[in-house]
N, C-alpha and C positions, 0 to 999 in steps of 0.2 A: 415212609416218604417224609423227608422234612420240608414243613411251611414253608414258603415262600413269602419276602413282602413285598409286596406292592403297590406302588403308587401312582396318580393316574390326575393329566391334564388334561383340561376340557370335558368338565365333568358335566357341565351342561348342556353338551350336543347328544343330537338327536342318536347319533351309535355310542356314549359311551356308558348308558346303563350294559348294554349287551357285554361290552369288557368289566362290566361289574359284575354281571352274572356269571359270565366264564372263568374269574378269578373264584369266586364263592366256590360255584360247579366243580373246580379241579379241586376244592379242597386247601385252598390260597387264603391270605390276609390283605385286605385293601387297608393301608395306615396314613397315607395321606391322598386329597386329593385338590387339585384348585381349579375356577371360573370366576372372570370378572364377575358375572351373572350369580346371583347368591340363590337363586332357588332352585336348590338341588336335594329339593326332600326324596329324590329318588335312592340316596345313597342310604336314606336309614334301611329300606329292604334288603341290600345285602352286605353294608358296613357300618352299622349306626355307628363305631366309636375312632371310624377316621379323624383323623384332623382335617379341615378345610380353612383353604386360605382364596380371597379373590384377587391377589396378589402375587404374582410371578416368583417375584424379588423374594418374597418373606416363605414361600414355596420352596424356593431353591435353599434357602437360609436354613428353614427346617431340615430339610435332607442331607443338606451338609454334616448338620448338628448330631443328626442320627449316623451319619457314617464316622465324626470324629469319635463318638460313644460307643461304637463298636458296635450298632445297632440299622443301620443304611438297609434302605431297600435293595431288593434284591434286582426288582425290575420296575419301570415307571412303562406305564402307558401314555399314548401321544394321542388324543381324539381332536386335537385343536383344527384349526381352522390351517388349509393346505400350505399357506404360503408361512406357516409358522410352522410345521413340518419340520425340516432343516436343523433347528435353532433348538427346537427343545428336543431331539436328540441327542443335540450337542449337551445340552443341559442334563441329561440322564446321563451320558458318560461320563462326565466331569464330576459326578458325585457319587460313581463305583457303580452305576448300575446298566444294564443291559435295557432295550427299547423294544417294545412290539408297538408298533406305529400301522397308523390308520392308510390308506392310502388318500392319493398318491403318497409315495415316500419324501417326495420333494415334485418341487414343480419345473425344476431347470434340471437336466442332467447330471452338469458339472458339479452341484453340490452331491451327486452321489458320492465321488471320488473324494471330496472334502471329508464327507462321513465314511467312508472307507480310510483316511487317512487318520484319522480319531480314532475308529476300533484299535489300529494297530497301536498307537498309542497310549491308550488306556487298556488295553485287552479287553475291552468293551464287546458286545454284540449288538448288531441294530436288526429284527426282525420286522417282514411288516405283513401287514394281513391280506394274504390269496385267499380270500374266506372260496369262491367260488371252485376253486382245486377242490378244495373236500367235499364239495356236495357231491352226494350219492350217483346221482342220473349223470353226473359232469365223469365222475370218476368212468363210470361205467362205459361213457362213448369214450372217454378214451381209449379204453383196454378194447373196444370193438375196431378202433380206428387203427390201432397196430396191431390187432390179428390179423385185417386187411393184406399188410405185407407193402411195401413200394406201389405206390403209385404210378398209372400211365397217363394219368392225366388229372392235373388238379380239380376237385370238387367245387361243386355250385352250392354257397353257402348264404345262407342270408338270415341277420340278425337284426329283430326289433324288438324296442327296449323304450313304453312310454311309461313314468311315473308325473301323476297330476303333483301336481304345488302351485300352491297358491300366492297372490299378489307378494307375500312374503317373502318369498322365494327372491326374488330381484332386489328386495333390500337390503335383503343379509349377505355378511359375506360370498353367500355360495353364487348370489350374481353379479359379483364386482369381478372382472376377468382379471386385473392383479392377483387380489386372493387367493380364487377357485378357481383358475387355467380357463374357467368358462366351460358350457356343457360337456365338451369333447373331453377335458382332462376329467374332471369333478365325479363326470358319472358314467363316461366312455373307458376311462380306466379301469374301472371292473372289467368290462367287456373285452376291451381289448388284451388286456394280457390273457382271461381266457381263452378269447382266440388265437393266439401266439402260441400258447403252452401247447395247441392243440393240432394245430395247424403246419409251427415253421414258421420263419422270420419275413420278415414284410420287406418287398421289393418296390412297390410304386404303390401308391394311392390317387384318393380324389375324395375333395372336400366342399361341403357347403353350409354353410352355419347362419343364424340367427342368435338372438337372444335365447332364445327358447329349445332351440333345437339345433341338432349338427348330422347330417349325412354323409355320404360317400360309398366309397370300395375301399376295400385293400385286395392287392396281390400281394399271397403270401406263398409260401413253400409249395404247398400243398393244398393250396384252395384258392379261389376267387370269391372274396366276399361284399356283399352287398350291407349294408349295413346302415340303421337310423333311430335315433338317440332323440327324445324329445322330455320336456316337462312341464309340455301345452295339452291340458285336457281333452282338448280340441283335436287330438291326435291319438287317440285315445281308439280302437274299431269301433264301428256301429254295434251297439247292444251290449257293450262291455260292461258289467256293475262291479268292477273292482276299481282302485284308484290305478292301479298299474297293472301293464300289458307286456310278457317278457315272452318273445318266440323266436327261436332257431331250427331251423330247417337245413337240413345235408342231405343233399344229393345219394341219394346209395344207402339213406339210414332210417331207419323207420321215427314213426313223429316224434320228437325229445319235449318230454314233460318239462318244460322250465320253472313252471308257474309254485311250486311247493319245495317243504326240503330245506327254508331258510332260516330254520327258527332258533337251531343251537351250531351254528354254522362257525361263530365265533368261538364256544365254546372247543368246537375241533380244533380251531386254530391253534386254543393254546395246548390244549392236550398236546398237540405234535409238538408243539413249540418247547414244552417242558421235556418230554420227551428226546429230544435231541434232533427234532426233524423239521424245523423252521425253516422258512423261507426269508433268506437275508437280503443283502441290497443286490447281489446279482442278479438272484430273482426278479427282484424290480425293477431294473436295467429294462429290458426288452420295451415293453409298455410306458415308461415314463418318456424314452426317445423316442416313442413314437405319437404317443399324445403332446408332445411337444414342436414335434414339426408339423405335426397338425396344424397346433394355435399358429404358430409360426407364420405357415402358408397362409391361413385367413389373416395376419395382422398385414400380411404383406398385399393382400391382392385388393 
């Protein structure tokens, strides 16, 4: 297997030690990485001899440098902050390399088709991370749910999903709803493309949001789901001692273990992804229109 190199923005978010790990894991090279935020002594455990820059500009300038030298990464990872998504995609194909990007993949639709108009361009790829597709229990109901066979009638499903954060949480980008789409994209995007993948595509919903939290339904192909997303302690069940509460319940299915199973989830990602089995922008498609009209519907009501 020949090395791969790879290089990786936003290396001081809270997920992108995990794409650090998962490059090491496959047997990969981390050679550059950048964060305005300079303390990122997390890169010495699995790339002490990257370059680091906290500078976009002299980031891009590097990689360029290595691709005029015959030396260009092979792939850049995207961990920044949602509403930069988009941009440094752009910026990874522009300098010969391919993108595994965090989710959301964008936070407007339309710039899907922008970066669908670049791959072609560049013969570029943009992957981005279903970490939740590879989980074990997830894979498993699916293969339970099309032994099934046709449905007569769609299922009663309900998904909740509380993780504690603190006063922090509302400073930082992730509660400025430019940014981070607000609860419903940010951290309902996991969810929901799950549910999509699993379910069949979404006909009507129904929405209610706070700072803190966002609820509703979807009717989808194949299910009726009830659904609620928070990242208020306070919502947290009575007697729970974890920081976070993840339970799905299907009609017809016995109890789904949510709660374990997350640890090298990234690391699957890329394995497929090197592999030839990525998840590209179509994939992202479903779940980005739909945590979009979400925000939508609350900016409007």
């Amino acid at each position: 297997m020949t090395q791969k190199r790879f290089a990786l923005l936003g290396a001081a978010g809270f997920v992108a030690p995990r794409h650090m790990r998962a490059i090491h894991d496959t047997g990969h090279a981390l050679v550059a990485a950048c964060d305005p935020y300079d303390g990122v002594g997390v890169i010495d455990r699995w790339a002490p001899e990257a370059r680091f820059f906290t500078e976009v500009e002299r980031f891009d300038r590097h990689l360029e440098k290595l691709r005029r030298a015959g030396e260009g990464v092979d792939f850049v990872s995207v961990c920044t902050p949602n509403y930069l998504h988009d941009a440094h995609c752009r910026l990874a194909m522009r300098v010969g390399a391919d993108v595994i990007c965090e989710k959301p993949l964008v936070t407007s639709p339309w710039n899907l088709d922008q970066l669908a108009q670049i791959e072609t361009e560049t013969g570029q790829r943009v992957y981005t991370v279903l970490q939740l597709r590879h989980h074990e229990a997830v894979r498993e109901l699916k293969s339970s749910l099309l032994a099934r066979g046709p449905l007569e009638k769609r299922l009663k499903v309900r998904l909740d999903y509380v993780t504690r954060r603190g006063a922090w949480y509302h400073q930082s980008w992730k509660g400025n709803l430019e940014k981070s789409g607000g609860v419903a994209m940010n951290i309902g995007i996991h969810f929901f493309d799950l549910l999509l993948w699993l379910f069949g595509s979404c006909s009507g919903f129904s929405v209610a949001a706070s700072r803190s939290w966002a609820r509703g339904t979807l009717s989808l192909e194949n299910a009726d789901v009830a659904w609620n997303l928070s990242v208020d302690a306070a919502d947290l069940p009575e007697g729970c001692v974890s920081h976070a509460h993840r339970s799905l319940t299907i009609e017809g299915e016995p109890p789904f273990d949510f709660s374990t199973g997350f640890d090298d989830l990234h690391t699957r990602v890329y394995e497929s992804m090197l592999a030839g089995h990525g998840y590209g922008i179509e994939a992202a498609r479903p779940a980005v229109e739909l945590a979009h009209r979400i925000r939508r519907t609350l900016e409007d009501d």
